[in-house]
C-alpha positions in Angstrom: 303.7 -164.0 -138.9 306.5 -166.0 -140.0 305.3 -166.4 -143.5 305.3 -162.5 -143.6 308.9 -162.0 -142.1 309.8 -164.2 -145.1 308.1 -162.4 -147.7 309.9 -159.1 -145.8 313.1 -160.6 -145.9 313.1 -161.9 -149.6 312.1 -158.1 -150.7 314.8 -157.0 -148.9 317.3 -158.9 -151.0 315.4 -158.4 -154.0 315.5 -154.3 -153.2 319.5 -154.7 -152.9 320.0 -157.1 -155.8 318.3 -154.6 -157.8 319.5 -151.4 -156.7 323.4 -153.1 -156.5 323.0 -154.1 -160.8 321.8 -152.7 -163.6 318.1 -153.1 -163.5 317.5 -151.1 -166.6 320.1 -154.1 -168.1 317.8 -156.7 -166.3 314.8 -155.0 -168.3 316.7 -155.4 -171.7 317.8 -159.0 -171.0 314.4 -160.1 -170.9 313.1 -157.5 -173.5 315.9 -159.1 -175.9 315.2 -162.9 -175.0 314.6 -165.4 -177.7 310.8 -165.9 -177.5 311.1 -169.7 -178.6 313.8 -171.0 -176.3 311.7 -169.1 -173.9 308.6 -170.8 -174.8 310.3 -173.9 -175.1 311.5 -174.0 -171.1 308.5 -172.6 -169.5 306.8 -175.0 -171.2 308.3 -177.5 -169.5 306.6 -177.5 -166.7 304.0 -179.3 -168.3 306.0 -182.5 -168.7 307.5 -182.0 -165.3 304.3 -181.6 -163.6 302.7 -184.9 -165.5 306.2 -186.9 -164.9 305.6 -186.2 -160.8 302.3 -187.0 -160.9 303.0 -190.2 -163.0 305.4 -191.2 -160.1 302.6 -190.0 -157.0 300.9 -192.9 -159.2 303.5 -195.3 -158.9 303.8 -194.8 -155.1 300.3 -195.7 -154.6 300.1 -199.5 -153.3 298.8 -202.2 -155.5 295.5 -202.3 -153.4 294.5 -198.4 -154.3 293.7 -196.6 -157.1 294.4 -193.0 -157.6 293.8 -191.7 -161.0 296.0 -189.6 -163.3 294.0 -186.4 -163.4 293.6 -186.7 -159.8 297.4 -187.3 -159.2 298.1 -183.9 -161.1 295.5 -182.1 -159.4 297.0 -182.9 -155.9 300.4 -182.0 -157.0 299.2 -178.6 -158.9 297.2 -177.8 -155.6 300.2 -178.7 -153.0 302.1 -176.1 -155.2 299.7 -173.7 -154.8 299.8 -173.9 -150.9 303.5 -174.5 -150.9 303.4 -170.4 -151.9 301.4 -169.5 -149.0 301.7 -172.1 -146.0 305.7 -172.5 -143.9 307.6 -175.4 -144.3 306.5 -177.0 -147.8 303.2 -177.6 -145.4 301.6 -178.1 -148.9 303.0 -181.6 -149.3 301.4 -182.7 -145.7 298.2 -181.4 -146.8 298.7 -183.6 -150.3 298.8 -186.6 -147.6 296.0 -185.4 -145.7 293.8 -185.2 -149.3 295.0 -188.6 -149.8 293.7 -190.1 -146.4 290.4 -188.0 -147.2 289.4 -188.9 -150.3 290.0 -192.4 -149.4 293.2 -193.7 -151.2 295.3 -194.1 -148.3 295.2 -194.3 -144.4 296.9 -191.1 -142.4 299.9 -192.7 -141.7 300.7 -194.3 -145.2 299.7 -191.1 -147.0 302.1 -189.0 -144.7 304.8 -191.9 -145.4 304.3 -191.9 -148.9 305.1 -188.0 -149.2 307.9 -188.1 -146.8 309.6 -190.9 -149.3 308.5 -188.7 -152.3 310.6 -185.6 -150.9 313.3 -187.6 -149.8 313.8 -189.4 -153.2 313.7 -185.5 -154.7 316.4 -184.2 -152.5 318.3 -186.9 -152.7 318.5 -187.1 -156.8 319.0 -183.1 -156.6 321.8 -184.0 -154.2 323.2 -186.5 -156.8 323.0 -184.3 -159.4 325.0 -181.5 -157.3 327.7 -183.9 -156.2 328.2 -184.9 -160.2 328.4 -181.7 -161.3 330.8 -180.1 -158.9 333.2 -183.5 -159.1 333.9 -182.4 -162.7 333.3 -178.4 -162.4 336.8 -177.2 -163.5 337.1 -174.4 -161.6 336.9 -175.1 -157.7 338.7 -173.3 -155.1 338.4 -173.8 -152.1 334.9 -172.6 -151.6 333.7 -175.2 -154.0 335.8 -177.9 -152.2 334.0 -177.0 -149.0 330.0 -176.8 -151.0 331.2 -180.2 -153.0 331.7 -182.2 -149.7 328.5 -180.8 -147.6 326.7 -181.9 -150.5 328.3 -185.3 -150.9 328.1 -185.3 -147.3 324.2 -184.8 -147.2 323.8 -187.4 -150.1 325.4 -190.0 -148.0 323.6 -189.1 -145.2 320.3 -189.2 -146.9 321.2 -192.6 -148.7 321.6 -193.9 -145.0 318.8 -193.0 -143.9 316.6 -194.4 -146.4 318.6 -197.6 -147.0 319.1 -198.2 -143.3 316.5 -198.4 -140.5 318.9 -199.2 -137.8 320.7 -195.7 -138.7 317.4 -193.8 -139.2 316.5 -195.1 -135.7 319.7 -193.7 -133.9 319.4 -190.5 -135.9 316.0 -190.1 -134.6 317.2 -190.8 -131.0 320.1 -188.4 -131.3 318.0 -185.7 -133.2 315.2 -185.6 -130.6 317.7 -185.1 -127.5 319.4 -182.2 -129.1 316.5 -180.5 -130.8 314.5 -177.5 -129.2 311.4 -179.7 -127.1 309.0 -177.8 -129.8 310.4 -179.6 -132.5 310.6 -183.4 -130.6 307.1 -184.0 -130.8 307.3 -183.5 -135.3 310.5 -185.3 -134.9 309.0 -188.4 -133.0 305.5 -188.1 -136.0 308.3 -188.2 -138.4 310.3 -190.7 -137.4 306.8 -192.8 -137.1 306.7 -192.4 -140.6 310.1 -193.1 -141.5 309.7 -196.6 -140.1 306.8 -197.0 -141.8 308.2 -195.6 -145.2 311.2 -198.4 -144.7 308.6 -201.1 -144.2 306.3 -200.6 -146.9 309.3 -199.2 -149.9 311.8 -202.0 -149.3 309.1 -204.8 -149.7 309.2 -204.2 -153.2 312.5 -203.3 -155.1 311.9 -203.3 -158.3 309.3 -200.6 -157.8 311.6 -199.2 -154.9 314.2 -198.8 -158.2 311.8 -197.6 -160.3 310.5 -194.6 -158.2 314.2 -193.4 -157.4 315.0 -193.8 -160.8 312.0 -192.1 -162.4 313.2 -189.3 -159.1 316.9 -188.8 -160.8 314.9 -188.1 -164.2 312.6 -185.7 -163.5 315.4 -183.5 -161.3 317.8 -184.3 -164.5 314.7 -182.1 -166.3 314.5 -179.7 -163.9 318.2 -178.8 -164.4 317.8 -178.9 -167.9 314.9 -176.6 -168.0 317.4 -174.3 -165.8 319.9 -174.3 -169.0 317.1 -173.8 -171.3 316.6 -170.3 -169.2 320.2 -169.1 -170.0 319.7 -170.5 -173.9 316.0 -168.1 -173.8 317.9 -164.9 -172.0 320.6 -165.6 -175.0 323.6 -166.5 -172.6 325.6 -169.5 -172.2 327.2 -171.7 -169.6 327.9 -175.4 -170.1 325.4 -178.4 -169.6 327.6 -180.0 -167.4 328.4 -176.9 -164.8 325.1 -176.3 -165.0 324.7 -179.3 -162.9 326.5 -178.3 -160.4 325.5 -174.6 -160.5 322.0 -175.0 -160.3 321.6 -177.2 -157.9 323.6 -175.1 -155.2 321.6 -172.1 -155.9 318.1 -174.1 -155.7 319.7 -175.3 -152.3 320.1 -171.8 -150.8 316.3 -171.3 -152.2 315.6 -174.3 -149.8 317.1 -172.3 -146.8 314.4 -171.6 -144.4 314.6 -167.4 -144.6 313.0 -166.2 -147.4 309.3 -166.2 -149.5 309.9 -169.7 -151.5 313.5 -169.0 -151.7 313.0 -165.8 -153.5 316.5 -163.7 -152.9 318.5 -166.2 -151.7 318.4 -168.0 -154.8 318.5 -164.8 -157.3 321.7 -164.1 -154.9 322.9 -167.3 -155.5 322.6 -167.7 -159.4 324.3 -164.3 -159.0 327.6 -165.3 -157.7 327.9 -168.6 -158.6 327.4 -167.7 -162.3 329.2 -165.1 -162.5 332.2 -166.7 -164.8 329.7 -166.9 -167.3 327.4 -164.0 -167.7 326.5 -160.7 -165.8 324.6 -159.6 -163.0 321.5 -158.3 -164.9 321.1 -161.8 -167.5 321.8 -164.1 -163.8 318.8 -161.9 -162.6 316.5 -162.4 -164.7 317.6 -166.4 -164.7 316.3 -165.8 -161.1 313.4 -164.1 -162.3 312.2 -167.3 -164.7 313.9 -169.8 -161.9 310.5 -168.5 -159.5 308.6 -169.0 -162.6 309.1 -172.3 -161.9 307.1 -172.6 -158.4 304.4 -169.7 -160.1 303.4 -171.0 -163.0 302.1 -174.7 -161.5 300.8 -172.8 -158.5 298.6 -170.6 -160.9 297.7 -173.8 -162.4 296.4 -175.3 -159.3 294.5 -172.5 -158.4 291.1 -173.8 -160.0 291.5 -176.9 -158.4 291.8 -175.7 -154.7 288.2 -175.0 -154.0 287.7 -178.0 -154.3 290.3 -179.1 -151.1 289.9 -176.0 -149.0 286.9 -177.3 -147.1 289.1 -180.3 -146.2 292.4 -178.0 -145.1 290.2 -175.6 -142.9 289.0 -179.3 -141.1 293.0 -180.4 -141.2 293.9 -177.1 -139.7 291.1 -178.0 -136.9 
């Protein structure tokens, strides 16, 4: 039910983003497009796909084995239910295939994706707070986005660098929260301890994991820019880096169908210096291309894990 009054809400916005521009400009933005720039960025999911599973690899303890192909099926097939389940509940089922097919026990597995997410929003959080500290033109609005942002990147850094602070977050989060979400607050903060336990045994792998995180979100923006080059616009690399971000971030925001509206809203506004409503629409447009096109590519995969989410969801 909720999954539907998400999809509902993110036509809604669609329906007044496109009746508020020109959607016959939208239409001739992407008609017009420069086919090889275009190529050239959807492409690059590819590379971005085979750089996360590379680093699912790396996450893996020495003891275990989990194989390349099998590394990019998992993350091609949590995309795929990331579309359809609440909650990014495709990256707990990618833990739950883990424990199944034998490379990890339940609680590492759910550890090891909780550490994988974190390290992503934290190096999309980095990339936000670099971008916006040299984004020329900040009023006040911007001052206000720039330190929520550094603000969350702090927090985040805490979190995962401290277990004393992790533990008192917990505490404080589980008295204030609704008593339906203690119980997934208490799981999670089980796996937070363990996450601490097993990531800062090892630092040099602990720094290559959040290093190899800060890459792959550097090529997500990048792909981002390579959109406005294809839908022949411009804005600059470097406010890109703060643009992007922000909008992905209201994508994140727990109303819409995989941020669909609130993130064509956002690339709306905040790009508006640069180019018009119709061109930061279709931007939007090839930004949900970017949670599509690996979803469709896990698709032939998830036969082979549905059997084990109908016996999860048992």
């Amino acid at each position: 039910m909720k999954r539907l009054i998400s999809l509902a809400v993110s036509l809604i916005i669609l329906v007044i983003i496109y009746w508020k521009i020109d959607f016959q400009g939208l239409i001739e933005v992407l008609k017009n497009c420069d086919r090889a720039w275009m190529a050239l960025s959807l492409g690059m999911v590819v590379p971005l796909t085979l750089f996360t599973a590379w680093r699912l690899q790396q996450l893996m303890p020495t003891r275990t084995s989990l194989g390349f192909g099998e590394a990019n099926r998992l993350i091609l097939v949590a995309s795929v239910l990331n579309m359809v389940l609440p909650s990014k509940m495709g990256d707990i089922a990618k833990a739950y295939f883990m424990k199944q097919r034998g490379h990890l026990d339940g609680s590492l597995s759910l550890s090891l994706v909780v550490f994988e997410k974190a390290c992503d929003m934290l190096s999309l959080l980095l990339w936000c707070t670099f971008g916006l500290m040299i984004y020329p033109q900040k009023g006040w609005l911007f001052w206000v986005m720039t330190s929520s942002v550094a603000f969350g990147l702090v927090l985040g850094i805490l979190l995962l660098s401290s277990r004393k602070f992790a533990q008192v977050f917990f505490i404080i989060g589980r008295r204030i929260a609704p008593k339906k979400l203690r119980s997934k607050l208490e799981k999670l903060q089980t796996s937070w301890g363990e996450m601490h336990n097993y990531f800062w045994r090892d630092k040099i792998q602990l720094l290559k994991i959040t290093s190899t995180s800060i890459f792959i979100w550097f090529l997500h923006l990048l792909q981002i820019w390579l959109f406005i080059l294809a839908l022949k616009a411009w804005a600059p690399f470097l406010a890109n880096l703060a643009l992007s971000p922000l909008a992905i971030l209201a994508g994140l925001l727990p109303l819409t169908f995989a941020g669909v509206g609130t993130r064509d809203a956002a690339l709306i506004a905040f790009y508006q210096p640069y180019f018009d409503a119709p061109t930061a629409a279709a931007l939007g447009l090839l930004c949900t291309s970017r949670y599509l096109l690996p979803a469709i590519g896990g698709l032939p995969f998830l036969g082979e894990y549905l059997p084990k989410l109908n016996s999860m969801q048992k």
